[in-house]
VMD Tcl script that draws the C-alpha trace (Angstrom):
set ca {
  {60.95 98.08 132.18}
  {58.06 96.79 133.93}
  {58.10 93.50 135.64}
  {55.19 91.55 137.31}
  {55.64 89.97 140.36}
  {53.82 86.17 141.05}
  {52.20 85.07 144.22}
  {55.99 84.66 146.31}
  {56.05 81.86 148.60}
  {55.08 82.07 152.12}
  {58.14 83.71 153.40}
  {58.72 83.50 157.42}
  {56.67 86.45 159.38}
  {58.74 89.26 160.99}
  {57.13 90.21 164.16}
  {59.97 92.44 165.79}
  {58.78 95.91 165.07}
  {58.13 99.13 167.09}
  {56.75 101.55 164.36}
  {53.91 100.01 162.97}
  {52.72 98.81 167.13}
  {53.41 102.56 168.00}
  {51.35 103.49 164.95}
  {48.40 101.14 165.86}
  {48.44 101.99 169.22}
  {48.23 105.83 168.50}
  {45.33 105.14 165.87}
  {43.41 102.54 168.21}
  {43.66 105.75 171.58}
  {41.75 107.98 169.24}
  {38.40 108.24 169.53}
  {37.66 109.36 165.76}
  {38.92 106.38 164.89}
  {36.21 104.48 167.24}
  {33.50 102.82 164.48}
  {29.47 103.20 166.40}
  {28.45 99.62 166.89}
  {25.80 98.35 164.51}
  {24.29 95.40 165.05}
  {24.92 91.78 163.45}
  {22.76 91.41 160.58}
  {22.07 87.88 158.76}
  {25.00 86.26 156.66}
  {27.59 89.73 157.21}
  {29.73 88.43 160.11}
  {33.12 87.45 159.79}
  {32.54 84.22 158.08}
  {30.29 85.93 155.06}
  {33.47 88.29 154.85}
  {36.12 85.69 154.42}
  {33.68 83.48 152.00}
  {33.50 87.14 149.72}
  {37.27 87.80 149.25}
  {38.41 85.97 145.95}
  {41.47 85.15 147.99}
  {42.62 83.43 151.11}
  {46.16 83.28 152.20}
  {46.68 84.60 149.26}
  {45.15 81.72 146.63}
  {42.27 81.76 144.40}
  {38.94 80.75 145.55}
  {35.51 81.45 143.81}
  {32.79 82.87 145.71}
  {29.74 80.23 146.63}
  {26.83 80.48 145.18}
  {24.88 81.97 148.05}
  {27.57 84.46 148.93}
  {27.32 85.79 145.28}
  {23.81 86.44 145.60}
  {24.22 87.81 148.93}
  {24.47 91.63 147.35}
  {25.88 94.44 148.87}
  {28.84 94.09 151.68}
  {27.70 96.30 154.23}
  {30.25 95.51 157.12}
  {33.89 96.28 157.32}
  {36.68 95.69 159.77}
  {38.03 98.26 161.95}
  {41.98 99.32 163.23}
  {40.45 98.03 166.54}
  {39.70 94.95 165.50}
  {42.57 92.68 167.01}
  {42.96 89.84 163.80}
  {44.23 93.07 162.21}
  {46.89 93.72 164.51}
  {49.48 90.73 163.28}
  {49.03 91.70 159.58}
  {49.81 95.37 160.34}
  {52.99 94.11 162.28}
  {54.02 92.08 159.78}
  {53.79 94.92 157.44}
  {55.77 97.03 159.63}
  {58.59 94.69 159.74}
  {59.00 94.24 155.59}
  {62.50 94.46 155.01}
  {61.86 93.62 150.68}
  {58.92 94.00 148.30}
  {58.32 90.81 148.80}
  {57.69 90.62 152.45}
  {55.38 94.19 151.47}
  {53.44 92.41 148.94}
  {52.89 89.12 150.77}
  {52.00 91.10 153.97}
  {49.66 93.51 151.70}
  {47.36 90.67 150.82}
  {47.17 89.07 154.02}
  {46.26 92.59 155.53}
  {43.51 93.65 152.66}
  {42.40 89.94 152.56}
  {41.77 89.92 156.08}
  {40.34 93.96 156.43}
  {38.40 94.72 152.97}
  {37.37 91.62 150.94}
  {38.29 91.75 147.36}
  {38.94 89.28 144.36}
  {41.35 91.08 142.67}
  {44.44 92.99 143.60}
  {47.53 95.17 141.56}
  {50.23 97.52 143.08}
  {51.97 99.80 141.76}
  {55.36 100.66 142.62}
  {57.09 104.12 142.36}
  {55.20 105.19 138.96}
  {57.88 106.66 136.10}
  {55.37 109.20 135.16}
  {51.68 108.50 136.97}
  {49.85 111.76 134.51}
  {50.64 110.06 131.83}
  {51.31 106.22 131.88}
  {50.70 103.18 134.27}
  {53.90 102.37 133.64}
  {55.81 101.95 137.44}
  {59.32 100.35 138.78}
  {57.30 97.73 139.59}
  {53.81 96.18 139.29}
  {52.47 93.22 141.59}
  {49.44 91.61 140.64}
  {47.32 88.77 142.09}
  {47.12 85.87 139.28}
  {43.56 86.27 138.28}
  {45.37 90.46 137.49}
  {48.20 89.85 136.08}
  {48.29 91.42 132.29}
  {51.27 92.08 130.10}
  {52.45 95.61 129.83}
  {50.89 96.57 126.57}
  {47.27 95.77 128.38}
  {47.99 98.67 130.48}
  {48.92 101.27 128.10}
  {46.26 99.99 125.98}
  {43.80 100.71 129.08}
  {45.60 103.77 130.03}
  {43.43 105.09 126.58}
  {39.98 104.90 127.84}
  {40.64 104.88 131.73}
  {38.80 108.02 133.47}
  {40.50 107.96 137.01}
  {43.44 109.49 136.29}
  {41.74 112.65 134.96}
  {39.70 111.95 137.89}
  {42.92 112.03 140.41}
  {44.67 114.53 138.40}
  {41.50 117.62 138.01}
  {40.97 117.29 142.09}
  {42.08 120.74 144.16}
  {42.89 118.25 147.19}
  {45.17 115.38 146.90}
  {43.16 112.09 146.87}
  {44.19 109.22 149.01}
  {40.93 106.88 148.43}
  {38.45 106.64 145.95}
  {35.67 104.31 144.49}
  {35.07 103.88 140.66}
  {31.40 105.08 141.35}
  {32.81 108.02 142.64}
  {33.96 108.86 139.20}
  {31.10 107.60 137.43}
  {28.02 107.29 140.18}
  {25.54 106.14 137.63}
  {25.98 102.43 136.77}
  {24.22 102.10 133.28}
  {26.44 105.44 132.57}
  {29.20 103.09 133.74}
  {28.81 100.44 132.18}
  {28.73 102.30 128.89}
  {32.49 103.26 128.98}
  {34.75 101.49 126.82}
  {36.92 100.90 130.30}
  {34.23 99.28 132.03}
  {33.60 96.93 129.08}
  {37.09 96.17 128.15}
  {39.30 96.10 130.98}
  {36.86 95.28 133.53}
  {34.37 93.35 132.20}
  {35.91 90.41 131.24}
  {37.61 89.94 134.15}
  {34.22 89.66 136.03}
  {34.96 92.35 137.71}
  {32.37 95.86 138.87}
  {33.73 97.41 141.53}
  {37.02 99.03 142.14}
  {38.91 101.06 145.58}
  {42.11 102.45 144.93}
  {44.44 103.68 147.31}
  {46.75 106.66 145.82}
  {50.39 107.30 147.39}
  {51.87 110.96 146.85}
  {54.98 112.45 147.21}
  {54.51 116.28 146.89}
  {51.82 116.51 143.97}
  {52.82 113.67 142.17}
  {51.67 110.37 142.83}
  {54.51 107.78 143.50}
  {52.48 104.40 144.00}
  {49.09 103.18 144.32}
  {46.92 99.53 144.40}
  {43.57 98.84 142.94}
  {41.33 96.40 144.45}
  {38.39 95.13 142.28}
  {35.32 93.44 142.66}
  {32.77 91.03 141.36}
  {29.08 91.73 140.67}
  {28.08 89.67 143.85}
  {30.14 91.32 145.97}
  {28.82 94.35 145.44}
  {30.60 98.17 146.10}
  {33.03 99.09 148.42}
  {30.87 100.58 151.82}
  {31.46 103.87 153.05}
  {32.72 102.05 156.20}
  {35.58 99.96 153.91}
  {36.43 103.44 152.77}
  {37.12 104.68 156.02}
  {39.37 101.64 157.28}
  {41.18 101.81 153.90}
  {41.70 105.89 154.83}
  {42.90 104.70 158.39}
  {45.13 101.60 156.84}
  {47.07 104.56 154.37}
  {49.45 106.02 157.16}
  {50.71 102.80 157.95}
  {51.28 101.09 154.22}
  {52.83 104.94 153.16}
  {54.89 104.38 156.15}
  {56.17 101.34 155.00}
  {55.98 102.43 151.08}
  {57.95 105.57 151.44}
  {61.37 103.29 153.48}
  {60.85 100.36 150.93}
  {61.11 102.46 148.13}
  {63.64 104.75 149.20}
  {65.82 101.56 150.17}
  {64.98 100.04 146.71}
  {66.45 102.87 144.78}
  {69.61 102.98 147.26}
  {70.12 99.61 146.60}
  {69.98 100.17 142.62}
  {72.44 103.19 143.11}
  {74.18 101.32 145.18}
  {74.75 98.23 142.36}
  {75.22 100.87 139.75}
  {78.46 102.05 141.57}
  {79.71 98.44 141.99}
  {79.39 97.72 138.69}
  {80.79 101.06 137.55}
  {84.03 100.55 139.99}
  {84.59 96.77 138.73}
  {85.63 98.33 135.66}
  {88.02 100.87 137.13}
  {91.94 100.68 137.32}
  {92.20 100.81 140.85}
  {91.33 98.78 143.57}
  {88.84 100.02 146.29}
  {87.85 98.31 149.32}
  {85.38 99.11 152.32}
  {85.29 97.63 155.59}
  {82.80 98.02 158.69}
  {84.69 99.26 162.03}
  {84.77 95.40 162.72}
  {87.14 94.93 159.66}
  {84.25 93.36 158.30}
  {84.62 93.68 153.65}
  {81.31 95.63 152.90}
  {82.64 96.06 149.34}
  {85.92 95.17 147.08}
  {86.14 95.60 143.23}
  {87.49 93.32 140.97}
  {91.02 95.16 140.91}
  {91.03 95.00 144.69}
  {90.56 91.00 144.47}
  {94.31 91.54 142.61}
  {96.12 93.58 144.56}
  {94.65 91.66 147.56}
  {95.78 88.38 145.73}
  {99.19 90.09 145.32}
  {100.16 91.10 148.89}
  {99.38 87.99 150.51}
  {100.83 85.11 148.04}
  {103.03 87.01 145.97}
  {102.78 89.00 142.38}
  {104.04 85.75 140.56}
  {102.06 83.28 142.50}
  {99.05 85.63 142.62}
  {98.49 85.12 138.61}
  {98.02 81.34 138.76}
  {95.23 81.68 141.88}
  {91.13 82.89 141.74}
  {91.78 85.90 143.11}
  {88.05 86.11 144.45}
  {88.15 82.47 146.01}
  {91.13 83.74 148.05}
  {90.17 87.05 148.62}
  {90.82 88.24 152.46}
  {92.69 92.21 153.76}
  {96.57 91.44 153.48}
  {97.89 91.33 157.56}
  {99.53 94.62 157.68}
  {96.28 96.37 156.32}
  {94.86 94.79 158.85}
  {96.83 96.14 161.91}
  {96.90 99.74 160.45}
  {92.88 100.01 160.53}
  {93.37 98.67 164.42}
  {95.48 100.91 165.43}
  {93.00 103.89 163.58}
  {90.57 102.23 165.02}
  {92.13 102.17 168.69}
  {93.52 105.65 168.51}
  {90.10 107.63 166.88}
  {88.40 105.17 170.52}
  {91.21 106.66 172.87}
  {90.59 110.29 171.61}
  {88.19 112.19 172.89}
  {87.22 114.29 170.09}
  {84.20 114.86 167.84}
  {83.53 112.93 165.13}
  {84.21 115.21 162.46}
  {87.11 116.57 163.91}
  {90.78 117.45 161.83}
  {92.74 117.15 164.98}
  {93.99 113.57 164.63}
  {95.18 112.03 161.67}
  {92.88 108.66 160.68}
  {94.65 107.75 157.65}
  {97.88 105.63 157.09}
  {99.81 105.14 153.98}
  {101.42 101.64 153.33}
  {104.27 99.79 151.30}
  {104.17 96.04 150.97}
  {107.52 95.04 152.70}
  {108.90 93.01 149.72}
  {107.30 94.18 146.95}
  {107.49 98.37 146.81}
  {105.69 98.65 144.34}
  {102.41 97.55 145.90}
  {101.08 100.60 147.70}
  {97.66 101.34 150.17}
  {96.21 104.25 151.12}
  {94.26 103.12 154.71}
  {91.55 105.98 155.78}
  {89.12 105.62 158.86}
  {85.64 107.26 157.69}
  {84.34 109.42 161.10}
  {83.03 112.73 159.04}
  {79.65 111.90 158.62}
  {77.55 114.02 161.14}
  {74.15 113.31 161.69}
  {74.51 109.77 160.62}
  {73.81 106.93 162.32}
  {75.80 104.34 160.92}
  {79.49 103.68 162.77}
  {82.82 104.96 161.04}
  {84.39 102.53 158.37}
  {87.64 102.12 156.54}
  {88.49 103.46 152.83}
  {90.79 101.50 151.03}
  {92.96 102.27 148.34}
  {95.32 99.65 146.96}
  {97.60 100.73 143.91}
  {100.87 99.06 142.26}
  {102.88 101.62 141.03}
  {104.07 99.34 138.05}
  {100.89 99.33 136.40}
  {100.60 102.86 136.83}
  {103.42 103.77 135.01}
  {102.62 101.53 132.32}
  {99.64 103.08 131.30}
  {99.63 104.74 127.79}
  {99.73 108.61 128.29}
  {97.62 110.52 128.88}
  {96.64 108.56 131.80}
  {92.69 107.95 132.44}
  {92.24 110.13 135.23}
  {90.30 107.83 137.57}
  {94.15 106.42 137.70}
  {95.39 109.47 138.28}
  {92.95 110.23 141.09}
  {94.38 106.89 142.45}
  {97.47 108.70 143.37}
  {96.06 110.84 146.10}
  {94.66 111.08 149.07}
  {90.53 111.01 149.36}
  {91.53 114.67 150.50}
  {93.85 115.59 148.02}
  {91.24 114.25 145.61}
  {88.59 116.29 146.95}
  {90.72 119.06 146.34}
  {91.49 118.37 142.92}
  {87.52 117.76 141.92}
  {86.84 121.40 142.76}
  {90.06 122.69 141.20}
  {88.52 121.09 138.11}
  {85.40 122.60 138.55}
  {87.12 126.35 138.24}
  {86.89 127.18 142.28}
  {89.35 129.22 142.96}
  {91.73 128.52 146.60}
  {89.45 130.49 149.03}
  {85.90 129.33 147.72}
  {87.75 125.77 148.03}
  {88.83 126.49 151.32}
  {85.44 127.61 152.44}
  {83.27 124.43 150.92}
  {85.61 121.91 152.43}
  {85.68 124.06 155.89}
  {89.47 124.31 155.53}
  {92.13 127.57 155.59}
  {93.33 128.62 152.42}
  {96.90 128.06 153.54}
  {95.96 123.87 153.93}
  {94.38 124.17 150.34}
  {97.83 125.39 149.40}
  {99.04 122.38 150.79}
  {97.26 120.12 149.32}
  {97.80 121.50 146.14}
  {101.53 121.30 146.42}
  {101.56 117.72 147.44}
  {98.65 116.99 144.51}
  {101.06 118.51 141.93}
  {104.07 116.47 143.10}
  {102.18 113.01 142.73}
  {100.78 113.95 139.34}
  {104.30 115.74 138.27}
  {102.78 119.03 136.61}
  {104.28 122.09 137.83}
  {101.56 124.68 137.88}
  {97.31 124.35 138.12}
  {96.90 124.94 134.42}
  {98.94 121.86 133.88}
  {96.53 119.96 136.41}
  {93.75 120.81 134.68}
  {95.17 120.10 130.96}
  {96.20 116.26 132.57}
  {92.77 116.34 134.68}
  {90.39 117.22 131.35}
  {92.18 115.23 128.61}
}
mol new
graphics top color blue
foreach p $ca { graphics top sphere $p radius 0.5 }
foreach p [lrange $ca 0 end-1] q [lrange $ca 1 end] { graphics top cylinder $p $q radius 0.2 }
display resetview
């Protein structure tokens, strides 16, 4: 569902960035990119641009009178010009779509005056809806999501995006429609942009392969007159940069919601998982791991009458077995993804036997570039055997190893030893292995058993 996104408050600017300087730099050395000077004319400086823009800092201001009956805007900014350069920083350092948007408006505000502004973010289906992840509007924009379907009727720039041979990055609404009686005609022009004052639109289109992912619109009154040719151009030269920044917000957005899918999905299973940096730092523990944590350090008895959460830390002996991984995968010199040394450690609570952890260091992840972290598998062999039969096999998987469980995925998938062998980069005789020691956890006797206890 579509959400719309307020003015945020002035968050604090973030400066420390390489790309977007490198970026700037690169644009501002070539000599395409080099605007002719044209000389000042009357009331188009600097000051008539600011006094245009419906927005400063990102609040509402109207026009003055003599600016709206100043006409046409003839002169734009350029990538050269240096009150650009901390906006495009800033943008280069968002980290959320807040910082994006905030940095968005100061940038536009500041480069192409306009008096109204919307984003769209990562479109579900752009040929057929507005509909998008997420849709950021300036105040005097911001429209409930049956105006935009509603519009979506009688709107003629999506056909116009859509029948194009080349992929469109910038446009003007009298690109579409050039003649501005013709214009004004349209059922779009009088519904959906009339009443908001507004006759003159830019939009900026985002693509990924040939369908477009995101876009913003920026709108205009009467007496601010069309975008220039010259606007066009900076908003062409301004698209590498926000895509830049576009393409790693978005991708981190939907990482994130993956990410918060599988936490919420593990909460719910019957074993406990835990992840740790290569500092021992918890990156993630499920609710189940908040138990058994609960359990090894006060106690199974004691550990019922405490907030497991509030008292959550990694039980001491957990702790020294992921330091001594940790010091032995340091004092090896091998590669990363290497089956030489054993980085995983299998522990018993020393009182209670029945609490059980399966410790593995994480290195096999080539071409990463993160550091190696600690897996975490806590079970209690109590519950386990308690469960009604057949046993949910996410328990079941709980018994094994992250290899042995690897193993038993593709064995449940109908891959036979060798093609097993040869997608895990393993010989056929450690397959075996594996197999042997899967079918003595899960006490079958044969593969077809596996799979019958595996499928049911």
């Amino acid at each position: 569902m579509s959400s719309f996104q307020t003015d945020p408050k002035w968050l604090r600017p973030l400066w420390s960035t390489q790309t977007g300087l490198h970026l700037l730099k690169k644009q501002n050395r070539g000599s395409s990119l080099r605007s002719r000077p044209k000389k000042k004319k009357p009331d188009q400086g600097i000051g008539a641009l600011k006094s245009t823009t419906g927005f400063v800092h990102g609040k509402r201001r109207e026009p003055s009178a003599g600016h709206a009956q100043s006409g046409t805007i003839t002169k734009g900014r350029s990538l050269q010009d240096r009150a650009l350069e901390p906006w495009l920083l800033q943008l280069h350092a968002s980290t959320t779509v807040d910082d994006f948007w905030l940095a968005l408006q100061r940038l536009l505000n500041e480069a192409v005056p306009f008096d109204a502004l919307i984003v769209y973010l990562n479109f579900f289906d752009f040929a057929s809806s507005w509909r998008a992840a997420r849709i950021l509007a300036t105040p005097n924009a911001q429209r409930p999501v049956r105006w935009f379907e509603e519009r979506r009727a009688v709107d003629m720039t999506p056909q116009f995006v859509l029948s194009r041979s080349q992929r469109t990055k910038v446009y003007r609404l009298s690109d579409v429609i050039p003649a501005t009686d013709e214009l004004r005609r349209t059922a779009f022009f009088q519904h959906y942009l009339a009443p908001g004052g507004w006759h003159y639109l830019a939009v900026s289109l985002f693509w990924n392969g040939q369908k477009v992912t995101s876009e913003y619109a920026l709108r205009r009154t009467e007496g601010q007159g069309d975008f220039t040719d010259a606007e066009l151009r900076l908003l062409h030269r301004l698209h590498p940069h926000i895509e830049t920044v576009l393409s790693r917000l978005i991708e981190q957005e939907e990482a994130r919601a993956q990410r918060q899918w599988l936490e919420e999905f593990s909460d719910h299973l019957p074993y406990a998982l835990i992840f740790l940096d290569l500092e021992l730092v918890p990156i993630y523990g499920n609710r189940e791991a908040h138990t058994q944590c609960a359990q090894w350090n006060f106690g199974t008895k004691q550990a019922r009458a405490i907030p497991a959460r509030d008292v959550f830390r990694i039980p001491e002996l957990i702790e020294r077995a992921c330091l001594s991984l940790k010091k032995a995968w340091l004092s090896h010199n091998v590669p990363p993804d290497s089956s030489e040394l054993s980085l995983s450690a299998r522990l018993t609570h020393p009182r209670d036997r029945q609490l059980t952890a399966n410790v593995a260091l994480r290195t096999d992840m080539p071409g990463v570039a993160a550091k190696p972290g600690f897996v975490i598998y806590l079970s209690q062999e109590s519950r386990i055997e308690n469960l009604t039969s057949p046993l949910p096999v996410h328990s079941l998987l709980s018994r094994l190893s992250p290899a042995e469980q690897e193993v038993a995925r593709r064995v449940v998938l109908g891959e036979s030893n060798r093609e097993i062998a040869s997608g895990l980069h393993k010989s056929v005789f450690t397959v075996k292995s594996h197999l042997t020691r899967i079918y003595d956890k899960l006490r079958v006797r044969s593969r077809s058993q596996m799979l019958v206890l595996l499928r049911s």
